[in-house]
C-alpha positions in Angstrom: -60.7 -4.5 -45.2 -56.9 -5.4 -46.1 -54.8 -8.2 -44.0 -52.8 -7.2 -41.4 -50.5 -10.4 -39.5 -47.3 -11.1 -38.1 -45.7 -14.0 -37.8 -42.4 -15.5 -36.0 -39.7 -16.7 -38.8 -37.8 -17.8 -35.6 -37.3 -16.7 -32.4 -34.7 -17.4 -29.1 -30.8 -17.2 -28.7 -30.0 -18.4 -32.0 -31.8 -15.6 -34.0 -34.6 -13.9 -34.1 -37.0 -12.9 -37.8 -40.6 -11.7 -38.0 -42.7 -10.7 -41.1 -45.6 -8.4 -40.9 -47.9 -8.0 -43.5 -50.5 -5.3 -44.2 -52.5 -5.2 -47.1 -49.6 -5.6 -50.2 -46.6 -4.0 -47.6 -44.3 -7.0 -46.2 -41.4 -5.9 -43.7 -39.3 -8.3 -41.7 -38.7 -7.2 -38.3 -34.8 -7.9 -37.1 -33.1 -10.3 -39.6 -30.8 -12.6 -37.2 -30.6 -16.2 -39.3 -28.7 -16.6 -42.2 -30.1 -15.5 -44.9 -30.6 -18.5 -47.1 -32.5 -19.6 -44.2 -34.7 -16.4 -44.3 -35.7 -17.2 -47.8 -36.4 -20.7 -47.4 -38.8 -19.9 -44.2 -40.3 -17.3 -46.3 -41.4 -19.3 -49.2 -42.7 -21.9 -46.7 -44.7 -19.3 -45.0 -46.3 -18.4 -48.8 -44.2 -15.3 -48.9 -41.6 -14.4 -51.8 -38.7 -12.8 -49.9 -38.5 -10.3 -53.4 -41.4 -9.0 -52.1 -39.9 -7.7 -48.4 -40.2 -3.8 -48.7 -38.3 -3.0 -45.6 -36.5 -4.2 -42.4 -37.4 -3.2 -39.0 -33.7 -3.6 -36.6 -34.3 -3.5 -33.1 -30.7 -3.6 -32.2 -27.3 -4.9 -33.1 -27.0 -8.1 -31.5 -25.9 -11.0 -33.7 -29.0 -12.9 -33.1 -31.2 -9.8 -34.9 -28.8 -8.7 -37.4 -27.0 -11.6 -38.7 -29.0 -12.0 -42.2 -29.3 -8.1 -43.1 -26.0 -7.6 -45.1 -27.0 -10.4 -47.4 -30.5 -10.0 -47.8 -29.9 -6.1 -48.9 -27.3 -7.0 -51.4 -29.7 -9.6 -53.1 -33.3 -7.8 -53.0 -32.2 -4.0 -51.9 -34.2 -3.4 -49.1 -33.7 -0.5 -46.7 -33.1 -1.2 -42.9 -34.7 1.2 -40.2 -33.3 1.3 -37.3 -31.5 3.8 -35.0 -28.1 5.5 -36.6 -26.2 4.1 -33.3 -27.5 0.6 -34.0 -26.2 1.1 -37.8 -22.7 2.5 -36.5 -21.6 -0.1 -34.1 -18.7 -2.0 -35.5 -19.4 -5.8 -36.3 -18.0 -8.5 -38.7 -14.7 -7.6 -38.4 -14.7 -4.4 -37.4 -17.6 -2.8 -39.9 -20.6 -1.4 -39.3 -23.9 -2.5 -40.6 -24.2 1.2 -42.0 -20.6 0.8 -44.0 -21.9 -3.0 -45.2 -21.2 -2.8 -49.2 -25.0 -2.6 -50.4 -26.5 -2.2 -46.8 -28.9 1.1 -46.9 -29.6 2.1 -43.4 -32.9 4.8 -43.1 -32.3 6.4 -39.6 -35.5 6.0 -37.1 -35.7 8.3 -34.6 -37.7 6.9 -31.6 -41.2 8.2 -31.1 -41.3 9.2 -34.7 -43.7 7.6 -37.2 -42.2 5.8 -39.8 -44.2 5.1 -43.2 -43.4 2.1 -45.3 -46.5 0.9 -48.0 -49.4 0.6 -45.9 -47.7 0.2 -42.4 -47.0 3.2 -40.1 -44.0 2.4 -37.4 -43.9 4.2 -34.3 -40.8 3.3 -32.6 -40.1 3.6 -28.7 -36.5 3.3 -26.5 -35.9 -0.2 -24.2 -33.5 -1.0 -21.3 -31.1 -3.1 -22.8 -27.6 -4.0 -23.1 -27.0 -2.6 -26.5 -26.1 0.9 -28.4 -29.7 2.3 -28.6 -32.5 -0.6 -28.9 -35.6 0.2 -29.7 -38.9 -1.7 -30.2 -41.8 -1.0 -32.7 -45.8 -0.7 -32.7 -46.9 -1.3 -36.3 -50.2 0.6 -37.4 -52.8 -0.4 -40.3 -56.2 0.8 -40.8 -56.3 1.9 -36.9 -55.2 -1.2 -36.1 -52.1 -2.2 -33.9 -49.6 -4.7 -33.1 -46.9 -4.3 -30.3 -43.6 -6.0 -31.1 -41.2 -6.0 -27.9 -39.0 -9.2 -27.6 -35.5 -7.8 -25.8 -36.1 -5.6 -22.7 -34.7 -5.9 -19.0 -37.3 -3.7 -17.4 -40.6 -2.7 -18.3 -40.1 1.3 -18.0 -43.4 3.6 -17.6 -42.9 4.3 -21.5 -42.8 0.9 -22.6 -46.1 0.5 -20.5 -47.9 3.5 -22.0 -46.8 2.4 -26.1 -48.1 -0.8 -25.9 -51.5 0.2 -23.8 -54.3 -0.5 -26.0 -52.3 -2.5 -29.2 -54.5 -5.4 -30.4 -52.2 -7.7 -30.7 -48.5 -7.8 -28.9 -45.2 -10.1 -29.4 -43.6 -10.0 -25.8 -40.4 -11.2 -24.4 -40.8 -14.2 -22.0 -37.0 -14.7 -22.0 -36.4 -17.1 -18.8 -37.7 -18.7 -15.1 -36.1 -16.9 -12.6 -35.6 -20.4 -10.9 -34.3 -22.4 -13.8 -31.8 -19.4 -14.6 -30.3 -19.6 -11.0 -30.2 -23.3 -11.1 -28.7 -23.7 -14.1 -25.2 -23.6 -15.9 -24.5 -20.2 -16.7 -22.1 -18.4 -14.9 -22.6 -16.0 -12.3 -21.9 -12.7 -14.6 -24.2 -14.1 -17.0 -27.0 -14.8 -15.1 -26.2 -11.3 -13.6 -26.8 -9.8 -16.7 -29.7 -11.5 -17.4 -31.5 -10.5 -15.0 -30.5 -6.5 -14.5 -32.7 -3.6 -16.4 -30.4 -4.3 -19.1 -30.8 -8.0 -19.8 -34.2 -10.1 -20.4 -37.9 -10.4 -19.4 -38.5 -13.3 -16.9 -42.0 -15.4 -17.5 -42.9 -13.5 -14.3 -41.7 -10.0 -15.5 -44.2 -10.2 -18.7 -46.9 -11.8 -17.1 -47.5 -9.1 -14.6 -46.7 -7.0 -17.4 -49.9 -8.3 -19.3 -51.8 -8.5 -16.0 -51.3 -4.7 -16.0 -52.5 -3.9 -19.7 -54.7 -6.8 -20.7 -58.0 -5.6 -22.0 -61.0 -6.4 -23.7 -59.7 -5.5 -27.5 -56.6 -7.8 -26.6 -56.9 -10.5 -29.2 -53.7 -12.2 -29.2 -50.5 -12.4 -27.4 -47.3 -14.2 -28.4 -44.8 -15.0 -26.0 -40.7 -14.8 -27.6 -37.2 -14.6 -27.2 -37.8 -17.9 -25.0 -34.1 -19.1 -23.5 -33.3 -22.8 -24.8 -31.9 -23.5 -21.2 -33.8 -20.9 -18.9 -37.5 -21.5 -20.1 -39.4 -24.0 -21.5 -42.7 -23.4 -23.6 -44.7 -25.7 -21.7 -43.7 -23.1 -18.4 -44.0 -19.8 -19.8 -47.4 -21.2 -21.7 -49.2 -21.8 -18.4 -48.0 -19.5 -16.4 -48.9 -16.5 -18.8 -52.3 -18.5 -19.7 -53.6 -18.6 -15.9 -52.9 -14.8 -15.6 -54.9 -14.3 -19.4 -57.3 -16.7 -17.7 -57.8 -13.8 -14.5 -57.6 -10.5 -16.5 -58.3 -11.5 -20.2 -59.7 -14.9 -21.1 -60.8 -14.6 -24.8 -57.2 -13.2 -25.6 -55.2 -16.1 -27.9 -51.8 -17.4 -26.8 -49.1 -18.2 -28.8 -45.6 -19.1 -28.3 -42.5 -18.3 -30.6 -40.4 -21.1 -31.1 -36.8 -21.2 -32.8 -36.9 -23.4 -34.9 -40.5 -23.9 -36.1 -42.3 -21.2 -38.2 -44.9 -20.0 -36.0 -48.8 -19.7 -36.6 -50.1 -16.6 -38.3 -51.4 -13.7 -35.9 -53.9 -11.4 -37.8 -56.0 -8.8 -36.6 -59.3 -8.4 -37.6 -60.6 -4.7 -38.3 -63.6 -4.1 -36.0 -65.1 -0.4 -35.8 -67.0 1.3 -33.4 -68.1 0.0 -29.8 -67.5 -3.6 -31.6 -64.2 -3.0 -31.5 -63.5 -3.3 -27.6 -65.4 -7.0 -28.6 -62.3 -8.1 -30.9 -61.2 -12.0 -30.0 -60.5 -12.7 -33.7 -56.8 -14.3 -34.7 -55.6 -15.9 -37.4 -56.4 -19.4 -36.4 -53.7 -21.3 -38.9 -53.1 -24.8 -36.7 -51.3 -24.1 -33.3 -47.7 -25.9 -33.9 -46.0 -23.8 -32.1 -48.0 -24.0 -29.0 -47.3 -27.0 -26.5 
């Protein structure tokens, strides 16, 4: 049975890059380093950045979609994301879509998406930006939720990721540090509305609602530099995996370290509810 892994490039305010694997298919979900730094993490992860087939955007913000107009002029690869997404002006005024040697493939949310051996089913989030969407990545009836920038976790977001086998999910901030800390007031506003970021407390009765036995692994992103710490969302989220969902791995995503590799193993049948397999590469991004 063919691979099937994602694994954090980098992840937090300062951009965010993914890369999924399944079987010979390699995508990159969002894109937001430089590119030259792309590359470099790729090769260190054992991945040749000619062989990306695809980008997955989740929305325009600079911290997803800073290294796209680069990396398609120098391998080609299309980006999927939504057509608002692709039309809203940046750099200057231009789009992503009207980037010389950007090729933009609309996604329509709640349409499958085939690329190689992954299917992409995309669904709509709460969040400040044109029309963001987030992803559940398919192989060999196998899944991985991917949902890193959401203010709210809406009864469709819920139902999507119900079931996947292994899920990236946004542990943006501490409600206490946030309000203690230095942002201002409009900021932290924003922040914390439907249309801003999940707080460790948001995700973890997230999980608490759709942890289950197949869960296998669970990475925690998007973490805020000045709102979070790893060690807090870490422990938090692991006594509530330790109530609902003990045998599922925690991971967290960390900006600037490359983080471990999460692969799902294909288990059929009744053994499949059994599943606590992850790629067990050593844990240096958990702390």
């Amino acid at each position: 049975m063919s691979e099937f892994w994602i694994r954090s490039l980098a992840s937090g305010s300062r951009g965010n890059c993914w890369i999924l694997a399944a079987g010979s298919t390699r995508v990159l979900v969002d894109a937001g380093i430089n590119a030259k730094q792309i590359q470099s993490k790729l090769l260190e992860a054992g991945v040749e950045p000619e062989s990306i087939q695809a980008i997955f955007l989740t929305h325009e913000h600079s911290d997803h979609i800073g290294g796209i107009p680069v990396l398609s002029r120098r391998f080609g690869m299309p980006t999927f994301t939504a057509p608002e997404t692709a039309g809203v002006p940046k750099w200057g005024g231009k789009a992503l879509a009207h980037e010389r040697g950007v090729r933009v493939v609309p996604l329509a949310p709640g349409e499958p998406a085939c690329i190689g051996e992954i299917t992409v089913r995309s669904f709509p989030v709460s969040h400040d930006a044109a029309d963001p969407m987030m992803f559940v990545f398919e192989h060999q009836e196998r899944r991985i939720g991917f949902a890193t920038d959401l203010g709210m976790v809406t009864r469709l977001v819920h139902d999507r990721l119900r079931g996947v086998d292994a899920l990236v999910l946004e542990s943006n901030h501490d409600v206490r540090m946030l309000d203690e800390g230095p942002y201002r007031p409009e900021d932290k506003k924003r922040i914390k509305s439907r249309l801003g970021h999940l707080s460790n407390e948001q995700a973890q009765e997230f999980v608490r609602q759709i942890a289950h036995p197949g869960l296998g692994a669970l990475v925690l992103a998007h973490l805020s530099k000045i709102n979070n710490t790893p060690e807090i969302a870490h422990a938090g989220m692991r006594a509530v995996l330790d109530e609902v969902a003990p045998h599922t791995h925690l991971s967290i995503a960390l900006q600037d370290e490359i983080g471990e590799v999460i692969a799902v193993p294909h288990v059929s049948g009744a053994g499949r509810d059994a599943a606590t397999g992850v790629g067990r590469a050593p844990l240096e991004a958990v702390v």
